[in-house]
C-alpha positions as CSV (number, residue, x, y, z in Angstrom):
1,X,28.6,-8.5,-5.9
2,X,24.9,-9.2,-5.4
3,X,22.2,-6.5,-6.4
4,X,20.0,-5.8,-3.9
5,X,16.3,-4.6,-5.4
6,X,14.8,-2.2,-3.0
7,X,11.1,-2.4,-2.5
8,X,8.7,0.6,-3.1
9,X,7.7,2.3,0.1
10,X,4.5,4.3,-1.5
11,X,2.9,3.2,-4.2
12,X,-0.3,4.9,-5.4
13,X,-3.9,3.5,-5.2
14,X,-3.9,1.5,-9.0
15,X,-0.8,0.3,-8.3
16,X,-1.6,-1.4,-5.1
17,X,-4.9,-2.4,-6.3
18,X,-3.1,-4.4,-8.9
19,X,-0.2,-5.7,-6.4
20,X,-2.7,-6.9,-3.9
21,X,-5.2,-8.3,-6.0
22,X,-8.5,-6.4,-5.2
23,X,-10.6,-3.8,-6.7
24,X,-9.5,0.0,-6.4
25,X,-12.4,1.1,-4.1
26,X,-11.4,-2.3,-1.3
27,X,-7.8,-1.3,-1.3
28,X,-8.7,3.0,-0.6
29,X,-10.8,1.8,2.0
30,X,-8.2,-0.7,3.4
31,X,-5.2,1.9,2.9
32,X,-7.4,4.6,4.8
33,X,-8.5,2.0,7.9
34,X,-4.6,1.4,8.3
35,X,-3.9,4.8,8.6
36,X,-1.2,4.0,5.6
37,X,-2.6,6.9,3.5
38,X,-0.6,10.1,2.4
39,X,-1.4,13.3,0.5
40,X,1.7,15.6,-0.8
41,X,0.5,18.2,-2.9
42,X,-2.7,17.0,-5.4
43,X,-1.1,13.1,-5.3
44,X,-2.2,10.3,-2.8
45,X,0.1,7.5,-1.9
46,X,0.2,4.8,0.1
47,X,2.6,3.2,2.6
48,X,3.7,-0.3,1.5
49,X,5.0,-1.2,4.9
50,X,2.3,0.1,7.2
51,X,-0.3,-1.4,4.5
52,X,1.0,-4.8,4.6
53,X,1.4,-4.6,8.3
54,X,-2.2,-4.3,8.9
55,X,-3.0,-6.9,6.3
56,X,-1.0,-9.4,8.7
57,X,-3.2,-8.6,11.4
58,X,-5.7,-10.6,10.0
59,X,-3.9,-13.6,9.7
60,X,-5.1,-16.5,11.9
């Protein structure tokens, strides 16, 4: 029986700075241009999948 590890689908804005390697103010900004950004109650999180999918629109 394999384990499968499920991937986060919200992680909040240190967290993804840390995962993505960037500062915390380039990775708001990016989570807010992808529209990837979500608000529930007084905590902001962001949406892996629709994050990473706009970071693979500016691969070449």
């Amino acid at each position: 029986m394999e384990a499968k590890i499920k991937k986060k689908e919200f992680i909040r804005y240190d967290e993804g700075a840390e995962r993505y390697s960037m500062s915390k103010h380039s990775f708001m900004k990016l989570a807010q241009e992808a529209r990837a950004v979500y608000k529930i109650n007084r905590i902001t999180l962001v949406s892996v999948p629709i994050f990473e999918e706009y970071l693979e629109s500016f691969r070449v």
